[in-house]
C-alpha positions as CSV (number, residue, x, y, z in Angstrom):
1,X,-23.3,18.8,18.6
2,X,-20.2,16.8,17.6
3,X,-19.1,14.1,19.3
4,X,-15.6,15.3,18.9
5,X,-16.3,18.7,20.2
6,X,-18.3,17.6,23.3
7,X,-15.2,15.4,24.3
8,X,-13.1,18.4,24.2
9,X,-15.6,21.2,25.6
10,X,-15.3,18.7,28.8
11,X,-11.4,18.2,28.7
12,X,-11.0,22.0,28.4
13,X,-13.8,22.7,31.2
14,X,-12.0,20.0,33.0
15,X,-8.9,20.8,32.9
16,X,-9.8,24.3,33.6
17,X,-11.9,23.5,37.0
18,X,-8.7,21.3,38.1
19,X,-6.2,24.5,37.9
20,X,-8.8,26.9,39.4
21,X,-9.5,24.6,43.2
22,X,-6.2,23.9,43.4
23,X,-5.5,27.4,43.5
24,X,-8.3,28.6,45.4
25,X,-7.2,25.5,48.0
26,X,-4.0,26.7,48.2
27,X,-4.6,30.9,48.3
28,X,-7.9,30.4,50.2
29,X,-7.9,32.4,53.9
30,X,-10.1,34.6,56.2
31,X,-8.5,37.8,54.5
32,X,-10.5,36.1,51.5
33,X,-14.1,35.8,52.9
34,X,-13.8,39.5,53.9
35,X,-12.7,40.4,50.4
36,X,-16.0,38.0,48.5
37,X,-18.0,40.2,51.4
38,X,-17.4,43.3,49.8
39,X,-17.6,42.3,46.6
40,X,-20.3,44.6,45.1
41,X,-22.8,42.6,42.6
42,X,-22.0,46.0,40.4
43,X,-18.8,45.3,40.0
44,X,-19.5,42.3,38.6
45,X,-22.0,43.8,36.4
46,X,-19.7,46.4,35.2
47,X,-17.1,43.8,34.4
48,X,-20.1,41.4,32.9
49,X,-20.7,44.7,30.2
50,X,-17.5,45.2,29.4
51,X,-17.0,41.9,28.2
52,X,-20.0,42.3,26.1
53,X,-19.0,45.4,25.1
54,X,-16.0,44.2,23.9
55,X,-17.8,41.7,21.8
56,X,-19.8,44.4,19.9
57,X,-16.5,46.1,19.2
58,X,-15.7,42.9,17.1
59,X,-18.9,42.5,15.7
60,X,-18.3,45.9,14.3
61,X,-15.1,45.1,13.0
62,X,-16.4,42.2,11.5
63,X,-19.5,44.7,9.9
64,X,-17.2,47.4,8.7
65,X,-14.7,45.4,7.3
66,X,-17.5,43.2,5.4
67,X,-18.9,46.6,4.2
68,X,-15.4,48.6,3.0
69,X,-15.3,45.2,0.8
70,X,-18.5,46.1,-0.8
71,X,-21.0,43.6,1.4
72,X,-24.1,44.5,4.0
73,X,-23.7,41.9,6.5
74,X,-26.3,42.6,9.4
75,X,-25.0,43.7,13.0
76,X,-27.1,41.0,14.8
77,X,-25.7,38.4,12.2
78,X,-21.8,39.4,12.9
79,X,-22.6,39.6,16.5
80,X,-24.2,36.1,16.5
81,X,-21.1,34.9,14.2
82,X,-18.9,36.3,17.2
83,X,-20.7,34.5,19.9
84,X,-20.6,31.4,18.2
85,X,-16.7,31.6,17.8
86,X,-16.2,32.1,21.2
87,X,-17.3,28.5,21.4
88,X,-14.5,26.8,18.9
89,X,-12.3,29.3,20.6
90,X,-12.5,28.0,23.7
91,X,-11.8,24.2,23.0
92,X,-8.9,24.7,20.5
93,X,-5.6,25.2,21.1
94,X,-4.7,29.1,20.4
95,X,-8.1,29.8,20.0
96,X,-7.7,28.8,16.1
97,X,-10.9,27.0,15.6
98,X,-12.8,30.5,15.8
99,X,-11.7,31.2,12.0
100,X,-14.0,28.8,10.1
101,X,-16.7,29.4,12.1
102,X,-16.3,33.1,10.9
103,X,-15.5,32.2,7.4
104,X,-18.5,30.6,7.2
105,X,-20.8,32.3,8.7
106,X,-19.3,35.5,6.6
107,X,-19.9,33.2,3.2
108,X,-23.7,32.3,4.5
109,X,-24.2,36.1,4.9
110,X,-23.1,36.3,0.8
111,X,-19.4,37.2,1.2
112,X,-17.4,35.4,-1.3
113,X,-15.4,32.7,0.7
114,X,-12.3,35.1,-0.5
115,X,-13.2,38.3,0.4
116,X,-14.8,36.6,3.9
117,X,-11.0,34.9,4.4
118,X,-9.6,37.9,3.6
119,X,-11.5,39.6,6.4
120,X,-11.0,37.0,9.1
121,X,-6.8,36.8,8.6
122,X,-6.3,41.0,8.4
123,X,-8.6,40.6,11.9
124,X,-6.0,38.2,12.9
125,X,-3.3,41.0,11.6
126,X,-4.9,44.1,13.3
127,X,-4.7,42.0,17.3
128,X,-1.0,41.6,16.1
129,X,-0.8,45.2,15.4
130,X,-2.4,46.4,18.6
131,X,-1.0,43.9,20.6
132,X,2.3,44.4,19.8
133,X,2.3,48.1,19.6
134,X,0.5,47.9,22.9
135,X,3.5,46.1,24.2
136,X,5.7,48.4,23.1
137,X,4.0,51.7,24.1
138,X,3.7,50.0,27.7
139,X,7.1,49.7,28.8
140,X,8.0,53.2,27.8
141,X,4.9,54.0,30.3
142,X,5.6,51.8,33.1
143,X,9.0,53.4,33.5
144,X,10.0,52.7,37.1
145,X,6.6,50.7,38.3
146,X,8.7,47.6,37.9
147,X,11.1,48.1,40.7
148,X,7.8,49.3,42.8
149,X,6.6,45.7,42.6
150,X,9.6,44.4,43.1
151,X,9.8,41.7,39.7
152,X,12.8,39.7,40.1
153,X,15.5,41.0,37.1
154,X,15.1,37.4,35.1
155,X,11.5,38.2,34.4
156,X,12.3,41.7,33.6
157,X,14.6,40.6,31.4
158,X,12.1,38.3,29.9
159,X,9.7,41.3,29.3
160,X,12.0,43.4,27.8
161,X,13.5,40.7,25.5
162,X,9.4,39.6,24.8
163,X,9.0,43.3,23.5
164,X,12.2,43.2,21.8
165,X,10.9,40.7,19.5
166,X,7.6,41.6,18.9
167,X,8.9,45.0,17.6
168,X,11.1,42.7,15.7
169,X,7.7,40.8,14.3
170,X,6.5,44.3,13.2
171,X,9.4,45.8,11.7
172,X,9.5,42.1,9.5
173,X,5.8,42.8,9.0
174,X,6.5,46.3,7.1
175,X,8.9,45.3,5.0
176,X,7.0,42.2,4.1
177,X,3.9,44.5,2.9
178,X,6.4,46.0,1.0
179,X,8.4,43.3,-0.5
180,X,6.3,39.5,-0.6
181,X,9.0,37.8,-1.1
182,X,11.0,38.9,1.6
183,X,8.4,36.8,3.6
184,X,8.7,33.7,2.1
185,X,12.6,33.1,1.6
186,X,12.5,34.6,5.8
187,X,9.6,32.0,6.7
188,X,11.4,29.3,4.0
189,X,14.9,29.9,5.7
190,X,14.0,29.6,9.3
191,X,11.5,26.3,8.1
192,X,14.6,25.0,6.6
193,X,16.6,25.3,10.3
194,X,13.5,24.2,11.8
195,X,12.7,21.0,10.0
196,X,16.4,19.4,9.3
197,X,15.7,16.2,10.7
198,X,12.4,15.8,8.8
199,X,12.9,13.5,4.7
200,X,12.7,16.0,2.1
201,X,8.8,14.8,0.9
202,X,7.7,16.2,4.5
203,X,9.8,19.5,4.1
204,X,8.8,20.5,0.5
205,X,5.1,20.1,1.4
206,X,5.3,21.9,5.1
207,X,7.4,24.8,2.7
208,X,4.4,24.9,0.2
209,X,2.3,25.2,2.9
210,X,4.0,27.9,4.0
211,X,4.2,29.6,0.3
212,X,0.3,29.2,0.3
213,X,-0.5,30.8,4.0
214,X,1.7,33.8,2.8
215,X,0.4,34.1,-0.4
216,X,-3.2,34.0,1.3
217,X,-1.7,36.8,3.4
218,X,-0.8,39.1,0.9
219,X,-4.0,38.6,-0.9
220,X,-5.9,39.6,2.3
221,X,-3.9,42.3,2.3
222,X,-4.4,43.4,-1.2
223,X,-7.8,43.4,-0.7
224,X,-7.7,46.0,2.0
225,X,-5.3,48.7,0.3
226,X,-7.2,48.5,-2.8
227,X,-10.8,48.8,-2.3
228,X,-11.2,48.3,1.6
229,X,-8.6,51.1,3.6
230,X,-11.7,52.7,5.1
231,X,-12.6,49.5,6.6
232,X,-9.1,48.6,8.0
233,X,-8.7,51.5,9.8
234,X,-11.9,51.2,11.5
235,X,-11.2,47.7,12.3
236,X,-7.8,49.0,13.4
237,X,-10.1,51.6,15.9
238,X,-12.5,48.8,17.0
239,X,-9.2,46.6,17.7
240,X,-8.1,49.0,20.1
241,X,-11.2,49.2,21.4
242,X,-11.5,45.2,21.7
243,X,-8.7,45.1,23.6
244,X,-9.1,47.6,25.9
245,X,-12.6,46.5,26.9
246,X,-11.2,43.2,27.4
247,X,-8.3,44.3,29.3
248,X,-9.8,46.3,31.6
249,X,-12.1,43.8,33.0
250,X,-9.3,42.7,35.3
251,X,-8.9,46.1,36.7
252,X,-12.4,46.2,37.7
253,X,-12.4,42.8,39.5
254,X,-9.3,44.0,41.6
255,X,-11.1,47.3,42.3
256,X,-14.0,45.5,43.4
257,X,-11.9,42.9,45.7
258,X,-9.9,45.9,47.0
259,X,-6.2,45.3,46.0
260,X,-6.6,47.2,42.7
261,X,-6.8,49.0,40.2
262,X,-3.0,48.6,38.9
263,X,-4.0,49.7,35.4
264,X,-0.4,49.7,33.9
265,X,1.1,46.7,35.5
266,X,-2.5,44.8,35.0
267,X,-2.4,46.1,31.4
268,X,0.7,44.5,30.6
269,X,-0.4,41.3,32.4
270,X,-3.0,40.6,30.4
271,X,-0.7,41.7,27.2
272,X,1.6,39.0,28.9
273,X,-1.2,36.2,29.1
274,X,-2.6,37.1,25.8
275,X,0.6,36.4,23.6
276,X,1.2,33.1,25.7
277,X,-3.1,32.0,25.3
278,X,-1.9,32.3,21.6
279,X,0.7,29.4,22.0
280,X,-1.2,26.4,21.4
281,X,-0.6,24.0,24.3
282,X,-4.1,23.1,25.5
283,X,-8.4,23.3,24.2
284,X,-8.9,27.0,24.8
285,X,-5.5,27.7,27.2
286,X,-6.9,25.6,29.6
287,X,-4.8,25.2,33.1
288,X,-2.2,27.6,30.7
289,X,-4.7,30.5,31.6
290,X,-5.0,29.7,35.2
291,X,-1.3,29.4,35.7
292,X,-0.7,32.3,34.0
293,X,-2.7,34.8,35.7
294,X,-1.7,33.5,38.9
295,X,2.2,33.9,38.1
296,X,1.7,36.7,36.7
297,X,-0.5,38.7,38.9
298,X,0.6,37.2,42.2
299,X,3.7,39.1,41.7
300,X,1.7,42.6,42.6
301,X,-1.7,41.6,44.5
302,X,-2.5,39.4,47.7
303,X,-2.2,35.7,47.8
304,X,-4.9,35.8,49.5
305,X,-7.1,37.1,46.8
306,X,-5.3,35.8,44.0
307,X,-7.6,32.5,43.5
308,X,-10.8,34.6,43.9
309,X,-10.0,37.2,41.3
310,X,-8.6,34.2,38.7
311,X,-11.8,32.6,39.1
312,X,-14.2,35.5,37.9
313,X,-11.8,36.5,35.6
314,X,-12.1,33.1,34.1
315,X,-15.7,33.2,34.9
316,X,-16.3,36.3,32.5
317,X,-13.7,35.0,29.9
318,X,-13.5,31.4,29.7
319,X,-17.2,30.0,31.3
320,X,-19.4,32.8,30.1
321,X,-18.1,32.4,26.8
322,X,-18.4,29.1,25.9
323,X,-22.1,29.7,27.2
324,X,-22.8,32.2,25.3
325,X,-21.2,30.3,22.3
326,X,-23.7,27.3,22.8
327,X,-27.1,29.6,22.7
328,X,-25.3,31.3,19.6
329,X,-24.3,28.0,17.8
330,X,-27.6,26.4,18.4
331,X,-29.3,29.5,16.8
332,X,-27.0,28.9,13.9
333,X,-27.8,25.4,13.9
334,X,-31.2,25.8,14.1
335,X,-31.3,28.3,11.4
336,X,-29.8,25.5,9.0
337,X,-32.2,22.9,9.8
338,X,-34.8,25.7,8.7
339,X,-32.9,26.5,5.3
340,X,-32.6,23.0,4.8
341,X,-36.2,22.3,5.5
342,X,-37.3,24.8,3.3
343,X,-35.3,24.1,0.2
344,X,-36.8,20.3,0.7
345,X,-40.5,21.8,0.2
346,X,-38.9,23.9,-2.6
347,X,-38.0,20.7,-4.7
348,X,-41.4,18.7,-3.5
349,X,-43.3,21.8,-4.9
């Protein structure tokens, strides 16, 4: 493995072990012990397969999306591909080192490094999609179940003014299918506010940066609506399905601690956590995570269970990951040194 990614699989595991005992320290009681007591093994086991389930869900996207654009890419290959992000995931800031490990593994399986971008940014498209719809559709549920759980008005304020924009995100999003230029002089007149104080050389090449990204975009996108709409919508299904699998993993830890389910305020918890895991402060949300789950979700459930149910939620989504990422990435790796090997006796022959 890289040197450079072994320092930071420790910073991020380090970081993340810190956050997690100082909460357990601090929420740690008898009404605690009695709770890890009647914490069925099942429970975990139900929680443990829907995590998994939720990675076949994106291992299908992955598949169907690969196939709409005329390519056969194997399930156990995109599921491998998967695992093996969730290792770059989890030491990068907003996750954003899982795309070129899915770029190329797509181009090893004979995508065109195009078509296999393409795929990887409209996946990238489709959690916006969901998330923010998801958002949306949420707070017209929830109704009243704020005031149940008593949230003080400032953060329901922030909610509603979170939601406000994402809705905002999606309405630019639509017009910006529509019209690609829209997009740029938006992105170029906001970069403009944003980088004043930065010399002119620096500006023009962040703006052509930007040009580029949207102009990758809107390829992506072309790709789709012309030859691949079949495959967007099913990756648009097996979004859904992503997220719910993911999502209701937390519902089955409270369950199975006693203080749950809390489906709709849990639901839009974790839609919470999963916009602000996409802001990239630390390797893989590190201490981020932990502090927001524990903001977050001590505003409904016991303090006293709080630190338990963070750890196995972190468990399941942060330390099972990145093990599951190492067995997948040395299966990659050792699938190279094979390929290399055998195009050495190819030349000696």
């Amino acid at each position: 493995m890289n040197p450079q990614h072994k320092k930071w699989i420790w910073i991020s595991i380090g970081l993340s072990t810190v956050f997690l005992l100082g909460l357990l320290y601090f929420t740690y009681d008898e009404a605690t012990l009695i709770a890890l007591q009647n914490l069925s093994p099942t429970i975990l086991l139900l929680a443990l397969l829907s995590h998994i389930i939720a990675l076949v869900c994106w291992a299908l996207r992955i598949k169907m999306m690969s196939y709409s654009l005329g390519y056969r890419v194997g399930f156990v290959h995109c599921f491998n591909l998967v695992c093996a992000n969730l290792l770059v995931a989890a030491i990068t800031p907003s996750q954003a080192g899982g795309e070129p490990v899915r770029i190329h593994e797509l181009y090893r399986a004979d995508v065109k490094l195009g078509d296999a971008t393409a795929i990887v940014i409209m996946e990238r498209v489709l959690d916006g999609i969901v998330l923010g719809l998801g958002g949306v559709i949420s707070l017209f549920l929830l109704g009243g179940v704020w005031q149940s759980i008593n949230l003080p008005s400032a953060i329901i304020t922030l909610i509603y003014l979170s939601w406000f924009l994402v809705t905002i995100c999606l309405v630019i999003f639509v017009l910006s299918v529509r019209n690609p230029l829209f997009l740029k002089r938006l992105i170029r007149f906001i970069s403009r506010i944003v980088t004043k104080k930065w010399d002119m050389a620096r500006v023009e090449r962040f703006l052509d940066k930007v040009d580029r990204e949207v102009d990758n975009f809107h390829f992506s996108l072309g790709k789709f609506i012309g030859r691949g709409k079949v495959g967007l919508l099913i990756g648009l299904i097996m979004t859904c399905f992503f997220w719910f699998f993911q999502f209701i993993i937390a519902s089955i830890l409270l369950i199975g601690l006693g203080v749950g389910p809390h489906y709709l305020e849990s639901f839009v918890s974790q839609l919470i956590i999963a916009v602000i895991m996409m802001i990239p402060l630390t390797p893989g949300g590190a201490g981020v995570a932990e502090v927001s789950i524990s903001t977050v979700y001590g505003l409904f459930i016991s303090t006293s269970v709080l630190g338990v149910f963070v750890l196995l939620w972190r468990l399941i989504l942060y330390y099972l990951n990145i093990a599951i990422g190492l067995v997948a990435s040395l299966i990659i790796v050792r699938r190279e040194v094979g390929s290399i090997g055998d195009d050495q006796q190819l030349d000696n022959t």
